[in-house]
KEMAR-426966 format. One record per residue: residue in one letter; z, x, y of N, C-alpha, C in turn; residue number from 1. Coordinates in steps of 0.05 Angstrom, whole numbers. Example, Ala and Ser with C-alpha at 12.3 -4.5 7.8 and 13.67 -1.06 7.14 Angstrom:
2
aa	n.zz	n.xx	n.yy	ca.zz	ca.xx	ca.yy	c.zz	c.xx	c.yy	i
A	156	264	-114	156	246	-90	156	264	-66	1 .
S	142	257	-45	143	273	-21	157	258	1	2 .
***
This chain:
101
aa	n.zz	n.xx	n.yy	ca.zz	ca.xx	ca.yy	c.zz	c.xx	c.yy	i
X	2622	4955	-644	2631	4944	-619	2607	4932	-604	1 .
X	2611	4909	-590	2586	4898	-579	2599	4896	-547	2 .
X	2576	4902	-533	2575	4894	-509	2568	4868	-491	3 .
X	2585	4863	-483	2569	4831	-464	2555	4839	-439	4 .
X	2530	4832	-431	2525	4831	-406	2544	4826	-385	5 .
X	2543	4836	-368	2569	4828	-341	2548	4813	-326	6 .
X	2566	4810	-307	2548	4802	-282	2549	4821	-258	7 .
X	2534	4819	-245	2533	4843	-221	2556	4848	-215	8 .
X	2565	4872	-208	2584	4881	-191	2589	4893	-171	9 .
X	2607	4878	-158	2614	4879	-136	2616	4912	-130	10 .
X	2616	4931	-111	2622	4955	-96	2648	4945	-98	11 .
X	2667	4973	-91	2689	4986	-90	2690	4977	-56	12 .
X	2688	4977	-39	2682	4971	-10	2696	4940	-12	13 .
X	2677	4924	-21	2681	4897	-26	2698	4883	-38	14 .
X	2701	4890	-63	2729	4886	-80	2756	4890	-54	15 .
X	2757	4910	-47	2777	4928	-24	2783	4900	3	16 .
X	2767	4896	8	2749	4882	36	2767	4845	25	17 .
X	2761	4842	4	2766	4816	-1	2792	4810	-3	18 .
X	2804	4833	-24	2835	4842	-34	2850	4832	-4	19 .
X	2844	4863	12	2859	4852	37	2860	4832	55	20 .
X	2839	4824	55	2831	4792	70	2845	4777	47	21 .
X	2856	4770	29	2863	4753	12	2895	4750	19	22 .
X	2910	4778	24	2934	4781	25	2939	4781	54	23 .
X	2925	4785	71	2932	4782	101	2945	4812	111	24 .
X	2929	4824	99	2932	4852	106	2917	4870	119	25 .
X	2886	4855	119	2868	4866	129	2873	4862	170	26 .
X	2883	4832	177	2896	4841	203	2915	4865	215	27 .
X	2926	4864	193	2954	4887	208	2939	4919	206	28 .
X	2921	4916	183	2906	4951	183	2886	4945	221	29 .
X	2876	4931	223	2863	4922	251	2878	4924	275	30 .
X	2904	4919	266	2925	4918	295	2932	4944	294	31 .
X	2942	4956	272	2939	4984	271	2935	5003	289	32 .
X	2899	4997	278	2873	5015	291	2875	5010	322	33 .
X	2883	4984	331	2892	4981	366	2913	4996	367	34 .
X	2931	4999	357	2955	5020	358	2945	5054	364	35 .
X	2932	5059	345	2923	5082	340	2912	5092	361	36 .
X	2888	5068	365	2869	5077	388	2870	5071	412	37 .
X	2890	5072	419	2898	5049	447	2886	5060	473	38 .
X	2886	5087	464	2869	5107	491	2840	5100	496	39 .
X	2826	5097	470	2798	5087	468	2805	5069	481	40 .
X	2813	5039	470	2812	5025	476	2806	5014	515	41 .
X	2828	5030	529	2837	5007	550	2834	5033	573	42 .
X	2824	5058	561	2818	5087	580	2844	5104	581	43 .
X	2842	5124	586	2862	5147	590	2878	5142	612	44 .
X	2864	5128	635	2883	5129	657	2898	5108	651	45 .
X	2898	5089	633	2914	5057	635	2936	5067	611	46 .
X	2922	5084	589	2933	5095	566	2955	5110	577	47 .
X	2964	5120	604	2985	5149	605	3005	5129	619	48 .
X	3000	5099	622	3017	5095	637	3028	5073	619	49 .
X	3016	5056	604	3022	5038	578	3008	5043	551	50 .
X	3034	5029	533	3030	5028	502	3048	5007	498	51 .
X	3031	4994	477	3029	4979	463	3061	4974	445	52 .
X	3075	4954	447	3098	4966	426	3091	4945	405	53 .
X	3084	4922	403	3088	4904	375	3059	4881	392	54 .
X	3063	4872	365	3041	4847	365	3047	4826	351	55 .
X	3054	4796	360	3060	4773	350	3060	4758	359	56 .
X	3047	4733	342	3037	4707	345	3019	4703	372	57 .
X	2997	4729	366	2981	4720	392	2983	4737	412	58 .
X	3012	4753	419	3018	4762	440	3016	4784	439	59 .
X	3002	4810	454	3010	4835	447	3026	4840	468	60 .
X	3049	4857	467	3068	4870	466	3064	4896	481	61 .
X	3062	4903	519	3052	4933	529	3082	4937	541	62 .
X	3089	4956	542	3109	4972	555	3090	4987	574	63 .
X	3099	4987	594	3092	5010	623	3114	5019	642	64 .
X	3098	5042	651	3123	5063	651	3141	5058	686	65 .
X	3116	5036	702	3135	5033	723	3122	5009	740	66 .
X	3139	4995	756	3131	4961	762	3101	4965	779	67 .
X	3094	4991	794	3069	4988	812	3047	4985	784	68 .
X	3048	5000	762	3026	5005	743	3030	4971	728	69 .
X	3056	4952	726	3059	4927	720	3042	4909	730	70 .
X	3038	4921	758	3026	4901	779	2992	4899	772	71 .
X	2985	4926	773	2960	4934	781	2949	4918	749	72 .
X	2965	4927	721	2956	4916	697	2953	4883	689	73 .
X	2971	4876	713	2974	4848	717	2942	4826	721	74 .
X	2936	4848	750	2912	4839	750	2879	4855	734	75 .
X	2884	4869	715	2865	4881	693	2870	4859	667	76 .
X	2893	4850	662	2895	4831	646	2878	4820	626	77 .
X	2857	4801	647	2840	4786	625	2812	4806	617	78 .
X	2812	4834	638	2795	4849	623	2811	4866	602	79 .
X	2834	4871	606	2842	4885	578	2837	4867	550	80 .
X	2845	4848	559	2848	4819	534	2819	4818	519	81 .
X	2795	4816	540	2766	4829	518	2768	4849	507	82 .
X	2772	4881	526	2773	4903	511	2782	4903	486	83 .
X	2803	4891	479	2819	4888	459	2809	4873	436	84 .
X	2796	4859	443	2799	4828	420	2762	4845	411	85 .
X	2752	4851	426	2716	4865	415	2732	4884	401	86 .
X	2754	4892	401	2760	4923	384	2763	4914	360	87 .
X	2786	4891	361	2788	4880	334	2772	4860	324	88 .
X	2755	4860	325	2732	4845	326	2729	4812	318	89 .
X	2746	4804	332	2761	4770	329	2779	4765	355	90 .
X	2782	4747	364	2802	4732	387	2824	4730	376	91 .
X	2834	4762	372	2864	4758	359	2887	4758	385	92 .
X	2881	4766	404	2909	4773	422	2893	4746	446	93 .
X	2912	4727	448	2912	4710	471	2928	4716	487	94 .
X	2940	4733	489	2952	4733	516	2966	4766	509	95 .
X	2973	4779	529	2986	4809	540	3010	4805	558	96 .
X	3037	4808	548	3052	4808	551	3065	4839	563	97 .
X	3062	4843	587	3075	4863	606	3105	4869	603	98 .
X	3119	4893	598	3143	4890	610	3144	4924	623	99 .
X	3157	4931	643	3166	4957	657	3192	4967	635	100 .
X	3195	4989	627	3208	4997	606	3234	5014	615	101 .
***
């Protein structure tokens, strides 16, 4: 049996890394991790009063639990919108979509 030289190979990391970036899967594990971490994200005090319900085409999706915490998130807005977009580390969410639940 003879062997051929290969060529370098790639890490297990990388192969992984490309896979999902190929299939458009590596976003949704990312939106996820905003899911997951939403307390990190945006603090405990903003965290007890909203969450996150969906994310599409741009827009994330917060439910809050009453119109004064609507208001106040209204104007945190374009700092939640960095918090967010440095987490997922791309300008994925243009805009935050509020609703009182």
């Amino acid at each position: 049996m003879q062997y051929r030289k290969s060529k370098k190979l790639d890490p297990v990391g990388n192969v992984l890394f490309k896979t999902l970036k190929k299939y458009g899967l590596f976003d949704k594990i990312k939106e996820q991790e905003l899911f997951s971490g939403w307390e990190g994200v945006v603090g405990e005090r903003v965290a007890a009063h909203a969450k996150p319900t969906f994310f599409k085409f741009g827009k994330l999706f917060v439910s809050v639990d009453n119109p004064t915490w609507l208001s106040e998130l209204r104007f945190l807005k374009e700092k939640l919108k960095k918090q967010i977009n440095e987490q997922l580390g791309a300008d994925k969410v243009k805009d935050i979509v509020f609703k009182v639940k």
